[in-house]
C-alpha positions in Angstrom: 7.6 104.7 58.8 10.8 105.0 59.2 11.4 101.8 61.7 9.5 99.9 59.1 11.8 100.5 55.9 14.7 99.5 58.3 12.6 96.1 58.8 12.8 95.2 55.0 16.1 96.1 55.0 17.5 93.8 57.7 15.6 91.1 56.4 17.0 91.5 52.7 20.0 91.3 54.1 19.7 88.5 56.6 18.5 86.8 53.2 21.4 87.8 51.4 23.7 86.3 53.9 21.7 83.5 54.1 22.4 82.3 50.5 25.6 83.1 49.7 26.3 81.0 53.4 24.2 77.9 53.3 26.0 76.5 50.3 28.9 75.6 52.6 28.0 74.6 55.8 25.8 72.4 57.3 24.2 75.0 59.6 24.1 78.7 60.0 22.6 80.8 62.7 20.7 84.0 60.7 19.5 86.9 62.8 16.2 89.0 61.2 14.1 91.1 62.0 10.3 91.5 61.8 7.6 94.0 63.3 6.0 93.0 65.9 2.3 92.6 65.8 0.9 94.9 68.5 3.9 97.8 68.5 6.3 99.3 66.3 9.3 98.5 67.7 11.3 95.8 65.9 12.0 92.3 67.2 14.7 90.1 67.1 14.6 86.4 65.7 16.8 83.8 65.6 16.2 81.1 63.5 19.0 78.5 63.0 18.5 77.1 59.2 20.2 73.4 58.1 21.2 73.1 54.9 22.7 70.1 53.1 25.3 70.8 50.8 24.2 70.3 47.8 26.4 69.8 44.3 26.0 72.7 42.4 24.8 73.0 38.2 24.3 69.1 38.0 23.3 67.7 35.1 19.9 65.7 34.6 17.8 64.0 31.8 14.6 65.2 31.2 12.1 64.3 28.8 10.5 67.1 27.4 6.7 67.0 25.6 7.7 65.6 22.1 9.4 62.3 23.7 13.1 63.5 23.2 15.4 63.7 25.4 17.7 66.1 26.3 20.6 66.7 29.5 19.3 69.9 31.7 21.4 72.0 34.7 20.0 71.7 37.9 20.0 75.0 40.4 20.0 74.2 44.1 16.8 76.1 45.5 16.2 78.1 48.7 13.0 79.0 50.0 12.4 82.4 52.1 9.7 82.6 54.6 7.6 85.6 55.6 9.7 86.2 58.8 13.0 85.3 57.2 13.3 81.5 57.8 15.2 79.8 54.9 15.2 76.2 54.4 16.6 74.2 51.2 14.2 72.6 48.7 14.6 68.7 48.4 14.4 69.4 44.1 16.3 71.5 42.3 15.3 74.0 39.3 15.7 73.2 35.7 17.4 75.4 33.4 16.4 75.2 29.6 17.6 77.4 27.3 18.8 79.7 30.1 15.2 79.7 31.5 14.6 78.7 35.1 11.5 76.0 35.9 10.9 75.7 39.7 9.1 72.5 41.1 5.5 73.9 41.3 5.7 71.9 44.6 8.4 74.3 45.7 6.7 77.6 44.1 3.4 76.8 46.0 5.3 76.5 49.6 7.3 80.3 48.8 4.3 81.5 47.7 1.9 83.7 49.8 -0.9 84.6 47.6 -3.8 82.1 46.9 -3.0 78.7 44.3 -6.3 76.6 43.3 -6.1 73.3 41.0 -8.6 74.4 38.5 -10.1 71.9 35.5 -6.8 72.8 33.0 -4.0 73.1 35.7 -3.8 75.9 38.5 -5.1 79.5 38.9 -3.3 82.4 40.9 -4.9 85.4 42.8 -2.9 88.4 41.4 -3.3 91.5 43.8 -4.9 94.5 42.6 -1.9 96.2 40.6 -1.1 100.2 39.5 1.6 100.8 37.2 3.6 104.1 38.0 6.9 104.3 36.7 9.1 101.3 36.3 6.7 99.5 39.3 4.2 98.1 39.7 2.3 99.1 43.5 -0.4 96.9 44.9 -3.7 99.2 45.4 -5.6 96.5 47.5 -8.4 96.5 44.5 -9.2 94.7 41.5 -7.6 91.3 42.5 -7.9 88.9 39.2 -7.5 85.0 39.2 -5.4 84.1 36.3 -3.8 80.8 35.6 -0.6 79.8 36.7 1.5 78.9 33.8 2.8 75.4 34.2 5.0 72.7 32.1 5.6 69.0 32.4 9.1 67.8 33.0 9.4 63.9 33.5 6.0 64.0 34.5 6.3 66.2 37.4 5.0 69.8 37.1 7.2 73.3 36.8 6.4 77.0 36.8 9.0 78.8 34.5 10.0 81.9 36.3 11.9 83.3 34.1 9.0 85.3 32.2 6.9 84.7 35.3 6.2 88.2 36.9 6.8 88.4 40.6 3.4 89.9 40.7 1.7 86.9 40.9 3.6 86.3 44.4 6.8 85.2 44.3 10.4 87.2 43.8 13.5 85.1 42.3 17.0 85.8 42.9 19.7 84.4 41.0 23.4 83.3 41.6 26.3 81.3 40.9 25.3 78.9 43.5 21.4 78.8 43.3 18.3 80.5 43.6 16.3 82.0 46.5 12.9 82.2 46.4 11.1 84.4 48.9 7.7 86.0 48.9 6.3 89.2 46.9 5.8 91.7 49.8 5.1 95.4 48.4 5.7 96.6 44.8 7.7 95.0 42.1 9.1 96.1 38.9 7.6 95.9 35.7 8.5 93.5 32.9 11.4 95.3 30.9 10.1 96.2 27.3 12.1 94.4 24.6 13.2 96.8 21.6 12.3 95.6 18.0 14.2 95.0 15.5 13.3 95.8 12.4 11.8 94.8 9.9 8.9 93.2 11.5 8.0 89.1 10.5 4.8 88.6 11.5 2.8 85.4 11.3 -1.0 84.7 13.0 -1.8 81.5 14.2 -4.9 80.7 14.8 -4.4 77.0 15.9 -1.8 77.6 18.2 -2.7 74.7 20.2 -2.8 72.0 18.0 -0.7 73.4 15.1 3.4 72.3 14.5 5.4 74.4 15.5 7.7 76.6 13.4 11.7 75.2 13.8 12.9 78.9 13.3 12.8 82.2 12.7 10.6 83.8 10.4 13.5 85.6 8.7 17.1 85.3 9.3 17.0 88.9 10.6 14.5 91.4 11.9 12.0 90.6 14.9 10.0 87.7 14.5 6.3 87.9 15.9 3.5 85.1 16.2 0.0 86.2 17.2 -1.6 82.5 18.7 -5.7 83.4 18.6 -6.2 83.1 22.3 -8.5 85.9 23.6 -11.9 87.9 22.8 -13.8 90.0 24.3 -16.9 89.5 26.5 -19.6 91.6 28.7 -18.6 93.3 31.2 -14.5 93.6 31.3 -14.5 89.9 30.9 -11.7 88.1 28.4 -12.5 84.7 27.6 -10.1 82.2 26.3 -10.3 81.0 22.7 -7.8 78.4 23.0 -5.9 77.5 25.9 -2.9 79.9 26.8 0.2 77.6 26.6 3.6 78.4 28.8 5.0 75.2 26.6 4.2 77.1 23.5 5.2 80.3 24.4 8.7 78.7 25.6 9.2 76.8 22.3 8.8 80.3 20.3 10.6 82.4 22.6 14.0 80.3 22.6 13.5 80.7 18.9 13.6 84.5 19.2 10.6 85.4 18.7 8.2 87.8 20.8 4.2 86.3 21.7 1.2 88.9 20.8 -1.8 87.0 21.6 -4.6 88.1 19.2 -7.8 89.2 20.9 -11.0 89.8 19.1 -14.4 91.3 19.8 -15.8 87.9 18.4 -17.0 89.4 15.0 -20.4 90.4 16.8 -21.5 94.5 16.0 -24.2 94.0 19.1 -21.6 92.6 21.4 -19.0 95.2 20.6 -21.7 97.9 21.2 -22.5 97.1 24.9 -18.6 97.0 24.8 -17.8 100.4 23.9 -21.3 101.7 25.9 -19.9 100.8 28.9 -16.6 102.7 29.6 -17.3 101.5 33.7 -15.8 98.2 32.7 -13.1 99.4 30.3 -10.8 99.0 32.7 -11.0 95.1 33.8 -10.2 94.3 30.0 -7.2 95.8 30.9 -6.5 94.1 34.0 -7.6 91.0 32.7 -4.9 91.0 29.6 -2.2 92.6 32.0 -2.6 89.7 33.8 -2.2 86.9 31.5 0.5 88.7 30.1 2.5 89.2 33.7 1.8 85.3 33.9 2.9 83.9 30.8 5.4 86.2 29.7 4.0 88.6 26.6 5.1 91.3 25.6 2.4 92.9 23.5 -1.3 92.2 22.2 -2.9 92.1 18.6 -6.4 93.7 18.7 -8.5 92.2 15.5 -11.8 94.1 16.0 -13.8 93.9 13.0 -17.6 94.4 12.2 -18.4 97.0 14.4 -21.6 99.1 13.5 -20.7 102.5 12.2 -22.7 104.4 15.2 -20.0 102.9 16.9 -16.7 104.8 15.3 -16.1 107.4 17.9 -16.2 104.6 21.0 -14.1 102.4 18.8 -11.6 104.8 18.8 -12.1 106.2 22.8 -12.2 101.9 23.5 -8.7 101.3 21.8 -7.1 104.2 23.3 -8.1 103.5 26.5 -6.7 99.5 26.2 -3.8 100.3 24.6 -2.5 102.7 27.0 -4.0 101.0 29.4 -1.3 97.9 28.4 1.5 100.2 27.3 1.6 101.0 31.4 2.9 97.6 31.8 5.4 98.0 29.0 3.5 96.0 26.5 3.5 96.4 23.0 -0.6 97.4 21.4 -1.4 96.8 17.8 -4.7 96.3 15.5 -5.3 95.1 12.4 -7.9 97.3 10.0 -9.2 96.0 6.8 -8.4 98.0 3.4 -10.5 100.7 2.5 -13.7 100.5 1.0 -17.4 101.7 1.3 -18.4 99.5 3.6 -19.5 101.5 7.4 -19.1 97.6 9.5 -15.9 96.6 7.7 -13.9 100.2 6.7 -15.6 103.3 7.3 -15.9 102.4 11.1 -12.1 102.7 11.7 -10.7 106.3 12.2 -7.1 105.0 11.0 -5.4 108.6 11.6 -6.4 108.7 15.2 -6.9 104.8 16.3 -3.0 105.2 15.3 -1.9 107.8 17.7 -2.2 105.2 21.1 -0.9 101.9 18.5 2.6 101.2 18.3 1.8 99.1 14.7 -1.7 99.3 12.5 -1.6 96.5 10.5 -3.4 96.5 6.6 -5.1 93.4 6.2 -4.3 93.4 2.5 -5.9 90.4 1.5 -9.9 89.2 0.6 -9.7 92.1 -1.8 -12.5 89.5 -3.1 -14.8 88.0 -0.3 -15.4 84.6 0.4 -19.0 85.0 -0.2 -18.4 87.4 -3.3 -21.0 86.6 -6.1 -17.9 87.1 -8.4 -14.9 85.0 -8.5 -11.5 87.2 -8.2 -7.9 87.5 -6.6 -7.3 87.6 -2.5 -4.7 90.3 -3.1 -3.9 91.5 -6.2 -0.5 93.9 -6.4 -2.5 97.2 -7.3 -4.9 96.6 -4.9 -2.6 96.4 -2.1 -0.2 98.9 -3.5 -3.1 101.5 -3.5 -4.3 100.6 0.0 -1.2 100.7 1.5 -0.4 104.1 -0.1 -3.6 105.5 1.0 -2.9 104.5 4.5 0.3 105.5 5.0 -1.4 108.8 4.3 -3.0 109.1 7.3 -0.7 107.3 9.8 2.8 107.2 10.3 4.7 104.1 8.5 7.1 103.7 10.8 3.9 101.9 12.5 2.1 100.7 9.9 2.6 96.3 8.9 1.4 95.1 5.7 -1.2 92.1 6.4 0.3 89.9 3.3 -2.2 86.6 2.2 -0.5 82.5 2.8 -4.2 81.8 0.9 -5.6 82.1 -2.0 -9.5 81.1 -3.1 -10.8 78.2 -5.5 -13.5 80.1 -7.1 -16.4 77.5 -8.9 -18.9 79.3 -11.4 -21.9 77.9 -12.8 -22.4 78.7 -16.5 -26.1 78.3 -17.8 -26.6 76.7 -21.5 -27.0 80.8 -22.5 -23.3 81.0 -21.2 -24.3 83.5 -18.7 -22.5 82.9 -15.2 -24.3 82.1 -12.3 -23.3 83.3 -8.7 -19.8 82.3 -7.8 -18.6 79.8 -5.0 -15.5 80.0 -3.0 -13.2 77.6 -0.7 -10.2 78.6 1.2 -7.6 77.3 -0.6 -3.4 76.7 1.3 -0.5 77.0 -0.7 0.4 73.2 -0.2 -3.0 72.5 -1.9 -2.6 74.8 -4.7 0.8 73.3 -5.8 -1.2 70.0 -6.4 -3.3 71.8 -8.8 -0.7 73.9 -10.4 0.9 70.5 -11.3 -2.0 69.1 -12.6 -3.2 72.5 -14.9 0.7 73.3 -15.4 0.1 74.0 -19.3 -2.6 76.3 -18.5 -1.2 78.5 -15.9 -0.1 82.0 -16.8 1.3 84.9 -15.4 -0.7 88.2 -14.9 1.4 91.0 -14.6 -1.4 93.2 -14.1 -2.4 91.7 -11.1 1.0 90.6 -9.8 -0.3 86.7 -9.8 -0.7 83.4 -11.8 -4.2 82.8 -13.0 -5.7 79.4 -13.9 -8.9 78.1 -15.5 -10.7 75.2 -16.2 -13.7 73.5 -16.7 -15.4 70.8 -14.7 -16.4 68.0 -17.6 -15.8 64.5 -15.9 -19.4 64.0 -16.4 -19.1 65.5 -20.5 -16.0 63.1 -20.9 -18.4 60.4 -19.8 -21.3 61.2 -21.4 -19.2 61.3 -25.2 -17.4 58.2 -24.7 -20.7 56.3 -24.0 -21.8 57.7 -27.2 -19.1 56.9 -29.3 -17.5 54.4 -27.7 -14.0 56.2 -28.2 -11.9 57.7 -26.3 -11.5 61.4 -27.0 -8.7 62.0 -24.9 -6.5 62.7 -27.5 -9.2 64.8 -29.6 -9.5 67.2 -26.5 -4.9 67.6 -25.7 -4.7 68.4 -29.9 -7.0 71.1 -30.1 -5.3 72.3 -26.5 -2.4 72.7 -27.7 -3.4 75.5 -30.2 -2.7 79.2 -28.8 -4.8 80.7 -26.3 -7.5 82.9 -28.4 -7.1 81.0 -31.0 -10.0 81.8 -33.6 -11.0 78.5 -35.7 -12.0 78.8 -39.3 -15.0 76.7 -40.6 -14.4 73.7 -41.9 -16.1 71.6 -45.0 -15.7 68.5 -46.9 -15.2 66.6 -43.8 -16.2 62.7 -43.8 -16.8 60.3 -41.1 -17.3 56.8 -41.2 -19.0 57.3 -37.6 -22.4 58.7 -37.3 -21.3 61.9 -34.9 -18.3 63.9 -35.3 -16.8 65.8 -32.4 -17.2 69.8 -33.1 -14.3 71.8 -31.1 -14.6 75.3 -31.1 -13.2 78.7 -29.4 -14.5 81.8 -29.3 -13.9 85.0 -31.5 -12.9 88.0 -29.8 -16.2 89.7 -30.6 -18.0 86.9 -28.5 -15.6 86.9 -25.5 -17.6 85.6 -22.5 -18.3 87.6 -19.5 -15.0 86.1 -18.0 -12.9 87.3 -20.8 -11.6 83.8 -21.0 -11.8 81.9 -24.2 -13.4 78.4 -23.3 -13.0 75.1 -25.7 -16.4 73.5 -26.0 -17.5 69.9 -27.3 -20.2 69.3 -28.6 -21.7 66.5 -30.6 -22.6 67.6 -34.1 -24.3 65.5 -36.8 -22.1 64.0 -39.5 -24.3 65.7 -42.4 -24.0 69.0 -40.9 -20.8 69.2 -39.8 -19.8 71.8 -42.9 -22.1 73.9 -41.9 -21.0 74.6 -38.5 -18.7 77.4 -37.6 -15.2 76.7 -35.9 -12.7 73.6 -35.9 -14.7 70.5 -36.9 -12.4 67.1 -35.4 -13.5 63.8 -37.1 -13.3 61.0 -34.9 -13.2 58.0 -36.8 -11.1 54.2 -36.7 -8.3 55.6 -38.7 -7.7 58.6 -36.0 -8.3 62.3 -35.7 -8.7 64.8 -38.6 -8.2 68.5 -37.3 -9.5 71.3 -39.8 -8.2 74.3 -37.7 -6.3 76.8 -39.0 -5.2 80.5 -38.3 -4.7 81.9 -34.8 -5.2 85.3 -33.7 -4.8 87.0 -30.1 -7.5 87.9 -28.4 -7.2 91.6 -27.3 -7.1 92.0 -23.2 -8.8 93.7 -21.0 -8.6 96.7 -19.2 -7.3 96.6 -15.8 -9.4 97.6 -12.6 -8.7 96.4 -9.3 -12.4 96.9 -7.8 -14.4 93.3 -6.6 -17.5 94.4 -9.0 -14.9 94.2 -12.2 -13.1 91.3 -11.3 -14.4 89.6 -14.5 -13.4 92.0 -16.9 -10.1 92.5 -15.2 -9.0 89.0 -15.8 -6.2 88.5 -18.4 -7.3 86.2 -21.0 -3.9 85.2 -22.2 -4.0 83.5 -19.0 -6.9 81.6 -19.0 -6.6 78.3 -21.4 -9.2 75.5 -20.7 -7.2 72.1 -20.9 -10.4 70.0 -20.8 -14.0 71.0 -22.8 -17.0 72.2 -21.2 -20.6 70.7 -21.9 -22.8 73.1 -23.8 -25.9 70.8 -25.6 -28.4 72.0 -23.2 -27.1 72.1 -19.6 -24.7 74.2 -17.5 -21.0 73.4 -16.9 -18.6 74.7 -13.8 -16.2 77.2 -14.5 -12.7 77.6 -11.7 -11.0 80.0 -11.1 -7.7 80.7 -9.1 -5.3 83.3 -8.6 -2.2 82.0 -6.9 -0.6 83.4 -3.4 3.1 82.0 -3.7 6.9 83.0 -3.5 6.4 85.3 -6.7 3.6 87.1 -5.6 4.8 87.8 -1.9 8.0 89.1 -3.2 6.0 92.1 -5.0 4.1 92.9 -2.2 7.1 92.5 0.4 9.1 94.7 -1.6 6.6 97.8 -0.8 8.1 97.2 3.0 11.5 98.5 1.9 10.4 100.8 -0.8 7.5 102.5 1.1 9.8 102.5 5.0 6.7 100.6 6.6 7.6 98.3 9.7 7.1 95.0 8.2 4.4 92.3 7.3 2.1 90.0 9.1 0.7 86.6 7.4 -2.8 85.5 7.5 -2.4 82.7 8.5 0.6 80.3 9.8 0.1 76.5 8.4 -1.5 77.8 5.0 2.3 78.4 3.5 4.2 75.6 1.5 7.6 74.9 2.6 8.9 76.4 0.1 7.8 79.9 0.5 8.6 79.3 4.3 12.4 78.7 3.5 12.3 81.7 0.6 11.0 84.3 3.3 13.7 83.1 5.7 16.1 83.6 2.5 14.7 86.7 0.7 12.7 88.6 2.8 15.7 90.9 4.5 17.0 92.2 1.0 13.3 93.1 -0.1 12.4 95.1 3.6 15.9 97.4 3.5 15.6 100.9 2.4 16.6 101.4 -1.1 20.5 103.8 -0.6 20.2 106.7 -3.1 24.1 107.5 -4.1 25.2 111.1 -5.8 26.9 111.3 -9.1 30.3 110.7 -7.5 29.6 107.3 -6.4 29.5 108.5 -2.8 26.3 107.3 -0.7 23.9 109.6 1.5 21.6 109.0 3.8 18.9 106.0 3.3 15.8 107.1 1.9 12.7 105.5 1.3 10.8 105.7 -2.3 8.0 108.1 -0.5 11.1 110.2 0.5 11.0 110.0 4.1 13.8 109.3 6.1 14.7 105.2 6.7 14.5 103.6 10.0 16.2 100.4 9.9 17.3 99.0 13.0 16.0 99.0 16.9 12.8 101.2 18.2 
């Protein structure tokens, strides 16, 4: 034992020499020295090395993948054999933004363990590892193929070893003068874990692949995070690929500052996840499997977003998670999982045990949004502010908020609602709405938007009556345009008197009218109707009677009252009556002579609602927020987080009557943590 640790020392040495000595002559004689095959004692090589002298840091262009150009250093390389031979590398390295990208040419030749092309690049075998310690030891079991992350350059091919663990077979050493490349023999350390800075910015990206990038930070300080959907889970300690892992794409957010947490799910599927958690045999591979991609590519942590899970299931839900996540905190990688808000649902709430799922996570994060489904039969809000507040607070309960990230919406919902000629609602429709989209129809509806202070968001509503416009104009060949913006521009809830002695040289008159408060619809929203009305009748009818005639437009209406509002409940089931109908003007009519018209509703996610929910960050102490989902913000609520969102997250300072601060303190009263962990 002892003759072989003074083998691995000589030849680190010879190594050494060789280096620092081959940048300035033209040859070098370097003595090593290996074990011989058939005995223990050591034998003495000579291998005489020529190396060129090569010009040290020179500068090249390089194209990179978006067609600019830019002026990259060039490192000379060496390359170590087994035995200690060194020879010089005919290409250089690349350095970009400090990182190091070695010819894949040149990596393949100083690297001992087994490199296939595969259909999307190459594929590594990565020797069985077990973390103990700062190292990581080879074990000689559970070998995994993983794939080699590789980048273009001038259309030649580069493995960035920089992030690049040596585990997957090759160990770099860096100098003034160049790099040395020599195989991994024996154990090698473990990738360093990065402290966090808080507060947390957190964005998921489901198209990470195809998406744009972001060009900076999420916010100007704090840790920025991005979660790319890349992984889920599959039989048998196998982790399929959602996407396709990208080295480019974890380079491009990396020089930005920000740290990579794949996302990994259990595919949504309660069957799969139970021959998941039945089968605690295989528990292990799923750990291997994500250690590896993660030594490969660089992470430094993993989003788990397990959701649907039958309720039989709880107890190896929690025993699953504990396992993986100290399973991947042995490699120094960071663990978190998102959980929905609570409700009485066993799939989608009552399966997680929050308080003790927490205890292995280093962040739980509330997805505080789809407080209203997708496939609700009721239209209502994605997140409205006393919803989250009261999940949040509920939470932070049971868990620690030091780890616990509030899951903050970049979507809102366009809710349609049939409404039958009896003016009951039919079952509600929803589509995923982005905040680019929903500025397009704020603009258009801007007169009938209105603030909800209950729920923390604008509200708008309207009727769908492009086929009603038609339908009257054909009738009396006039456009009633104008009819429709007058009565508008009367005060929401505003109740219309009847009307008589009004005379029409046409044979139909246009009856506009609103609701009293006593006949408020199931909304709570006062709608304006049209309707056609018969000229002899027309003072007989209750509400505003507009005569359309040659000469113009006759309004009747008088008096406005306000129609009371409603009480507010957060709950999906009273979403209805918890609309505020001060908020909801129609700006267009809504057929009603036999036949149903569509109702829409939205609540909007934008700058002003964010900012009431990202202010529970600083006054509740929790670690930060995470965004469902990256590409559904506007650019304008992008810039105002990187703006705003520091000033909202910081502990509120409490000072004495003297003017004199003490010590940071959170609203809930606990101590604030505001800076690295």
């Amino acid at each position: 034992m002892q003759k072989k640790r003074m083998t691995k020392t000589w030849i680190t040495t010879a190594l050494g020499i060789g280096i620092g000595s081959m940048m300035s002559v033209q040859a070098a004689t370097i003595t090593v020295v290996k074990a011989g095959l058939h005995n223990t004692t050591p034998q003495a090589v000579t291998t005489v090395v020529r190396a060129e002298q090569a010009p040290m840091n020179t500068q090249r262009m390089d194209t990179g993948v978006d067609g600019k150009q830019t002026m990259m250093s060039q490192l000379p390389i060496s390359v170590a054999g087994a035995f200690g031979s060194i020879e010089t590398a005919d290409e250089g390295a690349l350095v970009e933004n400090n990182e190091v990208l070695v010819p894949f040419t040149v990596y393949e030749k100083a690297n001992l363990n087994h490199i296939v092309k595969a259909k999307r690049g190459y594929t590594v075998r990565l020797q069985g590892l077990r973390p103990a310690g700062d190292m990581l030891f080879s074990n000689g079991t559970g070998q995994r193929t993983v794939p080699l992350p590789v980048v273009q350059r001038n259309g030649k091919e580069y493995v960035n070893l920089s992030r690049t663990s040596s585990a997957l077979g090759v160990v770099m050493q860096r100098n003034k003068k160049g790099i040395l490349l020599s195989p991994q023999l024996g154990a090698v350390e473990k990738p360093v874990k990065q402290a966090l800075e808080a507060p947390l910015a957190w964005a998921f990206d489901p198209t990470a692949t195809t998406g744009t990038p972001y060009k900076r930070a999420l916010t100007a300080a704090g840790t920025s995070i991005i979660s790319p959907s890349w992984f889920q889970l599959s039989h048998k300690g196998a982790v399929e690929t959602t996407g396709i892992p990208s080295e480019e794409y974890v380079m491009n957010y990396t020089a930005l500052g920000y740290r990579v947490w794949p996302l990994i799910t259990n595919q949504f599927n309660p069957t799969l996840t139970h021959t998941i958690l039945s089968d605690p045999g295989h528990w292990d591979e799923y750990v291997r499997e994500l250690a590896g991609y993660a030594l490969a590519y660089g992470y430094d942590g993993y989003n788990f977003d397990f959701e649907n899970i039958a309720f039989k299931d709880k107890d190896r839900l929690t025993a699953f998670v504990e396992h993986l996540s100290k399973g991947l905190q042995a490699y120094n990688l960071y663990t978190s999982m998102d959980v929905t808000g609570y409700s009485d649902s066993p799939n989608w709430s009552l399966v997680y045990d929050r308080p003790a799922l927490a205890k292995s996570l280093d962040y739980m994060v509330l997805m505080a949004y789809d407080e209203t489904w997708a496939a609700s039969p009721v239209a209502g809000p994605v997140a409205s502010y006393p919803w989250v507040k009261r999940n949040l607070e509920r939470l932070i309960k049971e868990i620690p908020a030091e780890k616990t990230v509030l899951g903050v919406p970049f979507y809102m919902r366009t809710w349609t609602t049939p409404i039958g000629a009896d003016g009951k609602p039919g079952k509600a429709s929803s589509k995923t709405l982005a905040m680019p989209d929903s500025e397009v129809i704020r603009t258009t509806h801007a007169q009938s938007v209105r603030w909800d202070d209950k729920k923390g968001l604008y509200h708008v509503a309207f009727s769908d009556t492009s086929t009603e416009n038609a339908d009257i104009r054909n009738a009396l060949k006039e456009d009633i345009a104008d009819v429709v913006s007058a009565y508008a521009g009367h005060p929401t809830g505003a109740t219309a008197k009847s009307s008589s002695g009004v005379s029409a040289k046409s044979s139909s008159e246009i009856k506009v009218t609103k609701e009293t408060d006593g006949e408020e619809t199931p909304f709570g929203v006062v709608p304006i109707q049209v309707v056609r009305v018969p000229a002899e009748t027309a003072s007989k009818a209750e509400g505003a009677t507009i005569a359309v005639n040659k000469d113009g437009v006759k309004d009747n209406a008088s008096d406005t009252s306000e129609t009371s509002d409603t009480s507010d409940t957060s709950d999906t089931s009273d979403t209805f009556n918890a609309v505020n109908t001060s908020a909801a003007i129609h700006n267009s009519p809504a057929r009603n002579h036999g036949s149903a018209y569509t109702r829409t509703d939205i609540w909007f996610e934008d700058s002003t609602s964010l900012q009431k929910k990202l202010a529970l960050v600083g006054e509740e102490g929790i670690a930060g927020f995470a965004a469902w989902r990256k590409g559904f913000e506007s650019d304008s609520v992008r810039d105002w987080l990187y703006r705003s969102y520091l000033a909202l997250a910081k502990p509120v300072v409490a000072t004495k009557d003297k003017g004199e601060k003490k010590e940071a303190t959170h609203k809930n009263g606990k101590k604030a943590r505001y800076g690295k962990r």
